[in-house]
mmCIF file of the N, C-alpha and C atoms, coordinates in Angstrom:
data_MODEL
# 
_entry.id   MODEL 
# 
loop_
_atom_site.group_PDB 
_atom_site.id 
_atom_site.type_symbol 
_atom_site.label_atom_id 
_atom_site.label_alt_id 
_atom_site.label_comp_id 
_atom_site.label_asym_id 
_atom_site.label_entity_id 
_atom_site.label_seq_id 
_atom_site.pdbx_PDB_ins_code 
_atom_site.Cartn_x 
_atom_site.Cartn_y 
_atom_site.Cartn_z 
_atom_site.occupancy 
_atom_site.B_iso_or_equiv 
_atom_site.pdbx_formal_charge 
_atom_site.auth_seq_id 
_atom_site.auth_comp_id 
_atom_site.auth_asym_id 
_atom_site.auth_atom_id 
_atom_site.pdbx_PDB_model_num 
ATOM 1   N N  . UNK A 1 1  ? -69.567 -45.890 -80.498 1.00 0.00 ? 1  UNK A N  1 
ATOM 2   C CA . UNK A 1 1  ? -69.223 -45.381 -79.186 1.00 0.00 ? 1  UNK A CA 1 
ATOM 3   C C  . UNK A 1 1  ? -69.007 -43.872 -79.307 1.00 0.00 ? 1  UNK A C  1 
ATOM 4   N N  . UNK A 1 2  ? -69.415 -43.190 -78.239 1.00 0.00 ? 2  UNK A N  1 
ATOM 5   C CA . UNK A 1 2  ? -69.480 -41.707 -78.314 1.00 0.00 ? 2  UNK A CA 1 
ATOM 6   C C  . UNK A 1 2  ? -67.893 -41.162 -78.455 1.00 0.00 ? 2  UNK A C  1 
ATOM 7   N N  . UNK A 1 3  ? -67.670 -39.924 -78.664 1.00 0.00 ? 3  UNK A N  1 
ATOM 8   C CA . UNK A 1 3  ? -66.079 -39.739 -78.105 1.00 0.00 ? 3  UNK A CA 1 
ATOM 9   C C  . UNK A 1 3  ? -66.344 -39.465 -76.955 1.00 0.00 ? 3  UNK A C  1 
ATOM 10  N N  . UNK A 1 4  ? -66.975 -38.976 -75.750 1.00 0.00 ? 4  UNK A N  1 
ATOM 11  C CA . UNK A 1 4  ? -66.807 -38.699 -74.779 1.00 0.00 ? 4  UNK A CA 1 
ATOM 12  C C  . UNK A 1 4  ? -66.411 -40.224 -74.121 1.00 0.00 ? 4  UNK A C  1 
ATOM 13  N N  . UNK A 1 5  ? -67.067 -41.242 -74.607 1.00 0.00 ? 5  UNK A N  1 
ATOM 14  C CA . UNK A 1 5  ? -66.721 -42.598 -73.767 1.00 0.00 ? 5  UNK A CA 1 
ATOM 15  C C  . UNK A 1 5  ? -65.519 -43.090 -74.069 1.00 0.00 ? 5  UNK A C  1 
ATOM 16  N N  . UNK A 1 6  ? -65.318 -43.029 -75.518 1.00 0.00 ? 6  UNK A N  1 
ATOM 17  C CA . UNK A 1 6  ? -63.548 -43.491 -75.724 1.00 0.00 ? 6  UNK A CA 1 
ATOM 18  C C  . UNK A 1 6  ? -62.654 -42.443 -74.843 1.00 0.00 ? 6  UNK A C  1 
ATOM 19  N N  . UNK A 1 7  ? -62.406 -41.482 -75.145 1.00 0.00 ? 7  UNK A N  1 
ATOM 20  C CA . UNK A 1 7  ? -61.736 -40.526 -74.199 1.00 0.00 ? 7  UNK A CA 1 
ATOM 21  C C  . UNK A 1 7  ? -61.473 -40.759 -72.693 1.00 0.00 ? 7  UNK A C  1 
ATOM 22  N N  . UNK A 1 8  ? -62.866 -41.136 -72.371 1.00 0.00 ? 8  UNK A N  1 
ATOM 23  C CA . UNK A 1 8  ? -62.690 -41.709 -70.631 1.00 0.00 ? 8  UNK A CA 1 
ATOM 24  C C  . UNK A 1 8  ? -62.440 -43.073 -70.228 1.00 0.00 ? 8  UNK A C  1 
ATOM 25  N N  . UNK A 1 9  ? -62.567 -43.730 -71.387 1.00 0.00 ? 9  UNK A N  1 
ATOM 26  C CA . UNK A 1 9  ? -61.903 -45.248 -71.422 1.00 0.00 ? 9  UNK A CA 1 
ATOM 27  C C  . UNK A 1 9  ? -60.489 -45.157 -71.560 1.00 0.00 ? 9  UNK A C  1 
ATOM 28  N N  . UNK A 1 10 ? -59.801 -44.079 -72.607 1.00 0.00 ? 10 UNK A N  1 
ATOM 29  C CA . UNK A 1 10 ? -58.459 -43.807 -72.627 1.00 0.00 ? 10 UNK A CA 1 
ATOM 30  C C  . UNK A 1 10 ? -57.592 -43.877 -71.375 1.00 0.00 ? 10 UNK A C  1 
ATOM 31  N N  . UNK A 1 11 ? -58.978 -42.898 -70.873 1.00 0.00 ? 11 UNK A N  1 
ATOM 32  C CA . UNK A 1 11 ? -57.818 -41.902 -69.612 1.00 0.00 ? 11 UNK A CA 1 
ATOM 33  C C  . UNK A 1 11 ? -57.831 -43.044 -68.533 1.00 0.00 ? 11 UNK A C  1 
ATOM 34  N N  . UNK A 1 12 ? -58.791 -43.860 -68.301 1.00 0.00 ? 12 UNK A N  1 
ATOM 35  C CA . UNK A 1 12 ? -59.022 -44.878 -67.297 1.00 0.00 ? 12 UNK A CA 1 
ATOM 36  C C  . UNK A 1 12 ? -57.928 -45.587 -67.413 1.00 0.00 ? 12 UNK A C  1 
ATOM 37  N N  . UNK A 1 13 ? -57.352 -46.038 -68.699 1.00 0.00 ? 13 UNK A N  1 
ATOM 38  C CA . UNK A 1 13 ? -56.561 -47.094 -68.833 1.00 0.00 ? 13 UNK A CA 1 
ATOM 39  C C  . UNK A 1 13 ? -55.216 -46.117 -68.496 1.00 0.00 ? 13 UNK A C  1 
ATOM 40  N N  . UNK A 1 14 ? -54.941 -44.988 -68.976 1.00 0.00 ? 14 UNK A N  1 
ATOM 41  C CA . UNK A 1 14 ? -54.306 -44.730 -68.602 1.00 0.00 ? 14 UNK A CA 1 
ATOM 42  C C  . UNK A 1 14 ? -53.726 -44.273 -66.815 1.00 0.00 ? 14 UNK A C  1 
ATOM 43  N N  . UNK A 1 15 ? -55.270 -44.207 -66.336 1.00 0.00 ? 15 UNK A N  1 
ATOM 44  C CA . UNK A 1 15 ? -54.660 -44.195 -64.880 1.00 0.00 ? 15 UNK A CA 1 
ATOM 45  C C  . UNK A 1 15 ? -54.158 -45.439 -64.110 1.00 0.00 ? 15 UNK A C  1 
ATOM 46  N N  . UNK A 1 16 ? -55.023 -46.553 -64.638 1.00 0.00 ? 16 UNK A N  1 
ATOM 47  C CA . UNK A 1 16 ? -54.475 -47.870 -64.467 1.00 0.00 ? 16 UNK A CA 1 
ATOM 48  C C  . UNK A 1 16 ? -53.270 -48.275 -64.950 1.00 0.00 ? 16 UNK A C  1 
ATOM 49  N N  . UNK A 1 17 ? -52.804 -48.043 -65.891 1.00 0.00 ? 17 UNK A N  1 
ATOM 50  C CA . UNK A 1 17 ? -51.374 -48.914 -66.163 1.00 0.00 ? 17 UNK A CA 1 
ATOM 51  C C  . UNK A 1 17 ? -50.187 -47.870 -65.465 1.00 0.00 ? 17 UNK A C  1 
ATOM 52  N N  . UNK A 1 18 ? -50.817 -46.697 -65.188 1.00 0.00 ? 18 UNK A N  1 
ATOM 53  C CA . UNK A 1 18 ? -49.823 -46.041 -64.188 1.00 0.00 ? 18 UNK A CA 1 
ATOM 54  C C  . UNK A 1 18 ? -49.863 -46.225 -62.973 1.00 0.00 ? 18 UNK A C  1 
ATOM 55  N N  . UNK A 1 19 ? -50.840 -46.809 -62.261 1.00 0.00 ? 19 UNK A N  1 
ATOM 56  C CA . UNK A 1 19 ? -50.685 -47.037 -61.054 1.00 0.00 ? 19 UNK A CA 1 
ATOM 57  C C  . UNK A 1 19 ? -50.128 -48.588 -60.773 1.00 0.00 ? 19 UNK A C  1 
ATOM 58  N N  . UNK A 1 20 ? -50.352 -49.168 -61.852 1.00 0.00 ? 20 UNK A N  1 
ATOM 59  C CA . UNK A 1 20 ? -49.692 -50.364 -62.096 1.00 0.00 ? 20 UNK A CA 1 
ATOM 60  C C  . UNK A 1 20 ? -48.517 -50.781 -61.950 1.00 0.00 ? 20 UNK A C  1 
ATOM 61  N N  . UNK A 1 21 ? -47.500 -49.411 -63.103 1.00 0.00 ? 21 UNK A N  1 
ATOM 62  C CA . UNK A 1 21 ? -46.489 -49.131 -62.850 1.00 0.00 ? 21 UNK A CA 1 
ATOM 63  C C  . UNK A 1 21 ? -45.606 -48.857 -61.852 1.00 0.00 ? 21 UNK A C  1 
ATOM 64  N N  . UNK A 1 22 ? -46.483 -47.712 -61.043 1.00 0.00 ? 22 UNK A N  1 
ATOM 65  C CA . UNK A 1 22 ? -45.764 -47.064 -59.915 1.00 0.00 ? 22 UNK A CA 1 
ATOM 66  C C  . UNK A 1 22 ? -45.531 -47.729 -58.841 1.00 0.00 ? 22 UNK A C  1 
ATOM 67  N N  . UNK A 1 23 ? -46.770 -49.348 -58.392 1.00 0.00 ? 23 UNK A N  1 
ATOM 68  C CA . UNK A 1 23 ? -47.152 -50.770 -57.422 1.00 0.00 ? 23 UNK A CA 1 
ATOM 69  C C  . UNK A 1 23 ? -45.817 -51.507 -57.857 1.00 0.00 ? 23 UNK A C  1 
ATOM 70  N N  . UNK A 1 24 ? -45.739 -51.760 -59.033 1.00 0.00 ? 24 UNK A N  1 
ATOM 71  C CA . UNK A 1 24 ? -44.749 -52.552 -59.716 1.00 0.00 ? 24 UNK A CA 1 
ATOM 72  C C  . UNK A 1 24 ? -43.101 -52.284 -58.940 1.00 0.00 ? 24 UNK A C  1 
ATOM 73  N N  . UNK A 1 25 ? -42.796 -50.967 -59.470 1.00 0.00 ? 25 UNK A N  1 
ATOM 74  C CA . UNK A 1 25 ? -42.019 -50.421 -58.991 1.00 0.00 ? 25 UNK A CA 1 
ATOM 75  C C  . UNK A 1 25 ? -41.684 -50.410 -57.891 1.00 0.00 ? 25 UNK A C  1 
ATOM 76  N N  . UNK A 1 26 ? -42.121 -50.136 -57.002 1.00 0.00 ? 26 UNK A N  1 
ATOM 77  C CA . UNK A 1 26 ? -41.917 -50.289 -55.663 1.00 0.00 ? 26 UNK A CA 1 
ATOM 78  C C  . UNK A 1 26 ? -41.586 -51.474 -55.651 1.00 0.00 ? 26 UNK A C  1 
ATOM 79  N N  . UNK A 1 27 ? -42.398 -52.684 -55.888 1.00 0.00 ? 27 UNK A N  1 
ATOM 80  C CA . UNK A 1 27 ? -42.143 -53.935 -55.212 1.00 0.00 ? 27 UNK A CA 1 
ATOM 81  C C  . UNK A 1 27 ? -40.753 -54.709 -55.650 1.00 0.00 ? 27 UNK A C  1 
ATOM 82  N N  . UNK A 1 28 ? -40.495 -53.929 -56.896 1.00 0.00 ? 28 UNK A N  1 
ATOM 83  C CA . UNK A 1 28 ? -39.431 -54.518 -57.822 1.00 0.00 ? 28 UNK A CA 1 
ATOM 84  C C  . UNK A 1 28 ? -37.794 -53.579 -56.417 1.00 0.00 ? 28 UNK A C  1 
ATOM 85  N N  . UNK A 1 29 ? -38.493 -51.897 -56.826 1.00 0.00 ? 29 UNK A N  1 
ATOM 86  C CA . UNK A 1 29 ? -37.351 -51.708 -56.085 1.00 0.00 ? 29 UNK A CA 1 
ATOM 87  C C  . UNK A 1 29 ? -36.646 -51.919 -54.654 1.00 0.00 ? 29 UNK A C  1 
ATOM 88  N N  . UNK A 1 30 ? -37.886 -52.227 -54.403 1.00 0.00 ? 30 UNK A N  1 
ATOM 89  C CA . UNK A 1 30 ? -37.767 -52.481 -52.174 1.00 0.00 ? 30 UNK A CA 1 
ATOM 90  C C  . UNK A 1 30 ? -37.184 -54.054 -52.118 1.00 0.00 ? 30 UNK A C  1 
ATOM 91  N N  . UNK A 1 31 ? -37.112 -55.095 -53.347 1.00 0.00 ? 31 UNK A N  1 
ATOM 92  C CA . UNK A 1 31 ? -36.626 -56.275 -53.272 1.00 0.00 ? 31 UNK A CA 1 
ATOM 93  C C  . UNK A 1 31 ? -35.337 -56.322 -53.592 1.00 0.00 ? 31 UNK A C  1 
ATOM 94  N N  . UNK A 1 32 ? -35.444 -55.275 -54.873 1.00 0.00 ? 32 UNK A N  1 
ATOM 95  C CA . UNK A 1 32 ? -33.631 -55.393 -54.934 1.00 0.00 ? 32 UNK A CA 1 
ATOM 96  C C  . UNK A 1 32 ? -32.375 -55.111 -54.462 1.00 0.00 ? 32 UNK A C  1 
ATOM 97  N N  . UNK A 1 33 ? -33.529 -53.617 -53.477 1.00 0.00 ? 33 UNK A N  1 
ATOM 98  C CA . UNK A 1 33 ? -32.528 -53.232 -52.681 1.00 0.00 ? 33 UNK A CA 1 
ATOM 99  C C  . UNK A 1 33 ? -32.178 -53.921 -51.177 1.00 0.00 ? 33 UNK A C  1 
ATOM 100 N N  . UNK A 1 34 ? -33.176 -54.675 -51.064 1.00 0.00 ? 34 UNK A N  1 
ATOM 101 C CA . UNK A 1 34 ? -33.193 -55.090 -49.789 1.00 0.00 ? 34 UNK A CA 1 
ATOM 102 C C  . UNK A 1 34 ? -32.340 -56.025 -50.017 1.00 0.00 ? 34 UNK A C  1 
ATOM 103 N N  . UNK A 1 35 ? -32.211 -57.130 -51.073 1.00 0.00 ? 35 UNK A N  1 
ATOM 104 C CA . UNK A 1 35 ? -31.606 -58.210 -51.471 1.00 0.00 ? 35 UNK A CA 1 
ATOM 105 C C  . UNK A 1 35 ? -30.123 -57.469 -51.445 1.00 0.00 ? 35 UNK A C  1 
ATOM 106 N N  . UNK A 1 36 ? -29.576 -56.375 -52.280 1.00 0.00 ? 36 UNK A N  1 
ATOM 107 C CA . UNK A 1 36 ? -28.403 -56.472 -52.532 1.00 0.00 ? 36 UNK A CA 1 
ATOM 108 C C  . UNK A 1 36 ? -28.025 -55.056 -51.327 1.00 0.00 ? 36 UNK A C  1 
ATOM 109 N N  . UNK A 1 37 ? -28.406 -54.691 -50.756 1.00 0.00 ? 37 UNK A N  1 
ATOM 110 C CA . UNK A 1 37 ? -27.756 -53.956 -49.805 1.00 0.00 ? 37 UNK A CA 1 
ATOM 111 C C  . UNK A 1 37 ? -28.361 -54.150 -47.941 1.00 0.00 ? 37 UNK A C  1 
ATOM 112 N N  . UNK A 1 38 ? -28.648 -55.469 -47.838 1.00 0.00 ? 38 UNK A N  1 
ATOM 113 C CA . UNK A 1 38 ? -28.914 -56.592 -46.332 1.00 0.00 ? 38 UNK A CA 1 
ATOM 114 C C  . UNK A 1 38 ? -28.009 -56.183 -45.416 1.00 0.00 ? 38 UNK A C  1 
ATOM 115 N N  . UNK A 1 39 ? -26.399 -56.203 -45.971 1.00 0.00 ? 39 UNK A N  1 
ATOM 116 C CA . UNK A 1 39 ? -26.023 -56.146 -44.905 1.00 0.00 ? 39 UNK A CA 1 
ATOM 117 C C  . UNK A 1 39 ? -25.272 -54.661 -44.164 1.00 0.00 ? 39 UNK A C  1 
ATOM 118 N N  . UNK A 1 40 ? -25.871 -53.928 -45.619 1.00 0.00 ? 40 UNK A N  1 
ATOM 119 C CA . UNK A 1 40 ? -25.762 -52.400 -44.831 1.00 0.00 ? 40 UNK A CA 1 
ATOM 120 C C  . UNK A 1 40 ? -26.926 -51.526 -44.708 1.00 0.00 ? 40 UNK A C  1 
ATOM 121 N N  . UNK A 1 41 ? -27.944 -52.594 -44.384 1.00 0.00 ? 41 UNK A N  1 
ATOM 122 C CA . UNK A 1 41 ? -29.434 -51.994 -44.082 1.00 0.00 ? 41 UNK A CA 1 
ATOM 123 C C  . UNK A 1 41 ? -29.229 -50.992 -42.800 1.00 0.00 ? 41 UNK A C  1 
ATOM 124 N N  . UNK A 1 42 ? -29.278 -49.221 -43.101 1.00 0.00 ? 42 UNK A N  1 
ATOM 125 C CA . UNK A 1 42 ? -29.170 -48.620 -41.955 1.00 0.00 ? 42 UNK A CA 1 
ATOM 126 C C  . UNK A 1 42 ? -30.484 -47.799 -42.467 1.00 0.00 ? 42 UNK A C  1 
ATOM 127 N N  . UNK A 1 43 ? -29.882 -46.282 -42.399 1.00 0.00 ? 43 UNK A N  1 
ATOM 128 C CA . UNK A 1 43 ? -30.984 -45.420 -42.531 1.00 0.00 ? 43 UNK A CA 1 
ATOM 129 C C  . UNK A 1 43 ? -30.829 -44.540 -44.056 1.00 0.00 ? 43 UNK A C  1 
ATOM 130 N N  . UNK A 1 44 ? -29.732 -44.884 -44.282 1.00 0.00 ? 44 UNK A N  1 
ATOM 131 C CA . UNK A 1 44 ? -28.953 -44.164 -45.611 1.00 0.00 ? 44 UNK A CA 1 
ATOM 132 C C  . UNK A 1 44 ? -29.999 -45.194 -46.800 1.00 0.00 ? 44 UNK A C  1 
ATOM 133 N N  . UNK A 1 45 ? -30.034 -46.615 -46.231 1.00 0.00 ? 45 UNK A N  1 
ATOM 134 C CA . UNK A 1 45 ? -30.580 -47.497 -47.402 1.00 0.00 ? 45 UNK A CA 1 
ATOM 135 C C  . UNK A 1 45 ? -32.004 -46.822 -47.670 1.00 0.00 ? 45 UNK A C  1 
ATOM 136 N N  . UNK A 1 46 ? -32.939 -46.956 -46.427 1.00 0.00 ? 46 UNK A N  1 
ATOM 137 C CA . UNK A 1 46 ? -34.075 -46.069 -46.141 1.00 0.00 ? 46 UNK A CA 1 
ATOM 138 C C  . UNK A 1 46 ? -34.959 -45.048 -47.210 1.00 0.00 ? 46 UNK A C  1 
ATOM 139 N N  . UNK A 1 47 ? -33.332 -44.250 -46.970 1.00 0.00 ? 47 UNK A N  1 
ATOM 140 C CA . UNK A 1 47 ? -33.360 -42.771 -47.802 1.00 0.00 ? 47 UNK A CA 1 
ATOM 141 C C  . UNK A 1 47 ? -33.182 -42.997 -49.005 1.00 0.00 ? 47 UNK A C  1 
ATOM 142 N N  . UNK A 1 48 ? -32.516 -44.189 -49.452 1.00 0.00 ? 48 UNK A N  1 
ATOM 143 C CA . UNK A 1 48 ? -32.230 -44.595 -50.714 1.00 0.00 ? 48 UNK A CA 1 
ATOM 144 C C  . UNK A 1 48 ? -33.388 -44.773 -51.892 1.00 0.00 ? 48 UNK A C  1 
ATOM 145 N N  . UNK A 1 49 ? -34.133 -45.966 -50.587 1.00 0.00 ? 49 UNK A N  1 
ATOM 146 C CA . UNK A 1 49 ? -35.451 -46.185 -51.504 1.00 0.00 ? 49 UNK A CA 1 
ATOM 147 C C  . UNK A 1 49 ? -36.550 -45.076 -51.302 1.00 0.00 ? 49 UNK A C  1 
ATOM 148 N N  . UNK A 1 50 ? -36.483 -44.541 -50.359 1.00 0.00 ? 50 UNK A N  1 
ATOM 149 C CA . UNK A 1 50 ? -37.210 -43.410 -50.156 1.00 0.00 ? 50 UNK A CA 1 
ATOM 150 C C  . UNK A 1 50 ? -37.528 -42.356 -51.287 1.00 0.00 ? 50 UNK A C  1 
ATOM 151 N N  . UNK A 1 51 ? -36.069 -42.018 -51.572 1.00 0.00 ? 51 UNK A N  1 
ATOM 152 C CA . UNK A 1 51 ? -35.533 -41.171 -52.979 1.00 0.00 ? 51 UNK A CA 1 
ATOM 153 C C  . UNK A 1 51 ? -36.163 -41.872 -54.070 1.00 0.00 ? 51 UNK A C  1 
ATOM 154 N N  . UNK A 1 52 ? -35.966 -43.023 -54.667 1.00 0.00 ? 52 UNK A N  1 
ATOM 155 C CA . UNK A 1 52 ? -36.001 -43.756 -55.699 1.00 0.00 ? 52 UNK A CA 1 
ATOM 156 C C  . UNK A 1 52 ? -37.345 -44.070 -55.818 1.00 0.00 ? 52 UNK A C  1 
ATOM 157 N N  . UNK A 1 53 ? -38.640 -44.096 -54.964 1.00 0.00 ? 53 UNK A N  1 
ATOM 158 C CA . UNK A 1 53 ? -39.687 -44.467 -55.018 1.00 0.00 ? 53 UNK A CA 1 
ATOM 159 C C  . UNK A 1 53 ? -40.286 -42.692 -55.324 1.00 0.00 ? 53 UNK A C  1 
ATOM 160 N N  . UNK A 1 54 ? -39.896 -41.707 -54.606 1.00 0.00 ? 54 UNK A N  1 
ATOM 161 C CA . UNK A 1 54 ? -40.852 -40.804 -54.889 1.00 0.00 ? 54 UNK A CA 1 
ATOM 162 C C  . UNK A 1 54 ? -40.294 -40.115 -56.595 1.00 0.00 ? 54 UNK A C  1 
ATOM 163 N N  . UNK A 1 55 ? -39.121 -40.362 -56.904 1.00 0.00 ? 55 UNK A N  1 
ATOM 164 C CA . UNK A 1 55 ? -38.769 -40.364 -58.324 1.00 0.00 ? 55 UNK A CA 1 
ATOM 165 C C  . UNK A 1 55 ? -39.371 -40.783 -59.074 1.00 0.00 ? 55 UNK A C  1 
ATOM 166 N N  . UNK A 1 56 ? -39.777 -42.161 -58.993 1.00 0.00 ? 56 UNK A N  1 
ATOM 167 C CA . UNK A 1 56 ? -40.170 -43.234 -60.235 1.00 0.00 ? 56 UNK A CA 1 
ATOM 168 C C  . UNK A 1 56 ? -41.613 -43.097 -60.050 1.00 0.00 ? 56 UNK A C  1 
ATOM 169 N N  . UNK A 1 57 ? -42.389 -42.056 -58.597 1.00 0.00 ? 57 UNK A N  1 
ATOM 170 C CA . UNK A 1 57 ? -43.681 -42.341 -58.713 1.00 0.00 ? 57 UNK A CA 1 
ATOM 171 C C  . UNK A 1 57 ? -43.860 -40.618 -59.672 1.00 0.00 ? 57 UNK A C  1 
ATOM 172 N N  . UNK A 1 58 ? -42.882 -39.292 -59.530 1.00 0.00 ? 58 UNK A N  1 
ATOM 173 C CA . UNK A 1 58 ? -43.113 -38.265 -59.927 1.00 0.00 ? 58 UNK A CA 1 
ATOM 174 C C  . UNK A 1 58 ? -42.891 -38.854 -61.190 1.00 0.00 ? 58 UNK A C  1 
ATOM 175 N N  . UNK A 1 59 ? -42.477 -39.157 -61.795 1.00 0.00 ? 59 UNK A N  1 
ATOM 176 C CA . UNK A 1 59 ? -42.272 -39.120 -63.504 1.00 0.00 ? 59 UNK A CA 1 
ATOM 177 C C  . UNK A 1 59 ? -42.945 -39.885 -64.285 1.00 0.00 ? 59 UNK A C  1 
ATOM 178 N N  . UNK A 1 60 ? -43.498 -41.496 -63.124 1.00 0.00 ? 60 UNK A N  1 
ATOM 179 C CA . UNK A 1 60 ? -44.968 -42.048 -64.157 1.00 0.00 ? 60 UNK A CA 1 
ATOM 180 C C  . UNK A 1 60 ? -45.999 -41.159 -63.815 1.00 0.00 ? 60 UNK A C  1 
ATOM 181 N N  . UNK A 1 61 ? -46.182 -39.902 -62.814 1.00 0.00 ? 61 UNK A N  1 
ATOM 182 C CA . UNK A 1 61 ? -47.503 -39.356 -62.872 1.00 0.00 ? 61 UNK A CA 1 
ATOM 183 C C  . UNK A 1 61 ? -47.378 -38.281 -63.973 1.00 0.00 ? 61 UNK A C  1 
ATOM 184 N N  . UNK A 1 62 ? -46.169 -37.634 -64.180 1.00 0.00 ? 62 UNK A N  1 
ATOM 185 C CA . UNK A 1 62 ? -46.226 -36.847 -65.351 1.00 0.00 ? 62 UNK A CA 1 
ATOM 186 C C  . UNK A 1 62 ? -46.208 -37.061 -66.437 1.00 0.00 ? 62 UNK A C  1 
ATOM 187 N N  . UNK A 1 63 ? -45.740 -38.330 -66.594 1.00 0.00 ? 63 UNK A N  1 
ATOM 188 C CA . UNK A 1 63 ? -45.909 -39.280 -68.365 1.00 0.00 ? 63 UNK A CA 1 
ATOM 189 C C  . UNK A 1 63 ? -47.519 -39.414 -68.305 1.00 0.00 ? 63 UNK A C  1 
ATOM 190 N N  . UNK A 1 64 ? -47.961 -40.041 -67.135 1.00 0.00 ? 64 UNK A N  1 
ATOM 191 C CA . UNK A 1 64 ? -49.548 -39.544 -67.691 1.00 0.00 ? 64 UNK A CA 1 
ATOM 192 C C  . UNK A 1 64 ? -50.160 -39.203 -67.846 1.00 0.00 ? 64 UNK A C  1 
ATOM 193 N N  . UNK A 1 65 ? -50.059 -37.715 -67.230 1.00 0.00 ? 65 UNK A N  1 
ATOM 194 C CA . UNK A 1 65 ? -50.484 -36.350 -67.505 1.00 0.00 ? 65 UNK A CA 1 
ATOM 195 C C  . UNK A 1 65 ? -50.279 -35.625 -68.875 1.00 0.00 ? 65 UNK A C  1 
ATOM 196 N N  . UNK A 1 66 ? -49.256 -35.989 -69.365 1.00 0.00 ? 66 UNK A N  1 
ATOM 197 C CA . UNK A 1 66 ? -48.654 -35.587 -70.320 1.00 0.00 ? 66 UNK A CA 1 
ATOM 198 C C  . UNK A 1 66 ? -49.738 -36.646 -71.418 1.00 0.00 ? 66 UNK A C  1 
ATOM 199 N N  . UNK A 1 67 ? -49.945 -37.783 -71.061 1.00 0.00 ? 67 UNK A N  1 
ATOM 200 C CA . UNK A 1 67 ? -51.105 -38.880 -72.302 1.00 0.00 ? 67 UNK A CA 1 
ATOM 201 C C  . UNK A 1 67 ? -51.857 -38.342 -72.176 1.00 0.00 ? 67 UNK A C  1 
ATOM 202 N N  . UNK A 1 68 ? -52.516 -38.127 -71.090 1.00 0.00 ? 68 UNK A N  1 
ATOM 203 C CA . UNK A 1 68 ? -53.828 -37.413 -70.553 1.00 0.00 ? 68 UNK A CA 1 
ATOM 204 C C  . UNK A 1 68 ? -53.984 -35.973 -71.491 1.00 0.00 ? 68 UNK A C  1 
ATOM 205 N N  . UNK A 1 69 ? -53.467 -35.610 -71.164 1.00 0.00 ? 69 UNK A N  1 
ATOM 206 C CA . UNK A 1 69 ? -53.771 -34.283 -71.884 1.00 0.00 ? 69 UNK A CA 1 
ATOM 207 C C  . UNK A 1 69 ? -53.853 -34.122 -73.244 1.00 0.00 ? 69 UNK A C  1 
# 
């Protein structure tokens, strides 16, 4: 196999198990929070996951930038 094809097989996998991650995440965090904070679902919760999703999606895109490179 060439290196140019391993390299882009690398990076493939690596865009996949990060987007994997970041799907994951969400679904993991929008359940738990919904589960354990139901009955003070306002707009604060919202902002909560709001916060927590664009966190966990900035830092798996820079861990794979960081493989990537």
């Amino acid at each position: 196999m060439s290196h140019l094809v391993e390299k882009s097989l690398r990076i493939a996998s690596i865009i996949g198990l990060s987007w994997g991650i970041v799907h994951g995440s969400r679904f993991i965090l929008r359940r738990s929070l919904t589960k354990r904070l139901k009955p003070f679902h306002t707009r604060k919760v919202e902002t909560l996951f709001s916060l927590t999703r664009s966190v966990t999606t900035y830092l798996v895109v820079f861990f794979a930038l960081l493989l990537i490179l």
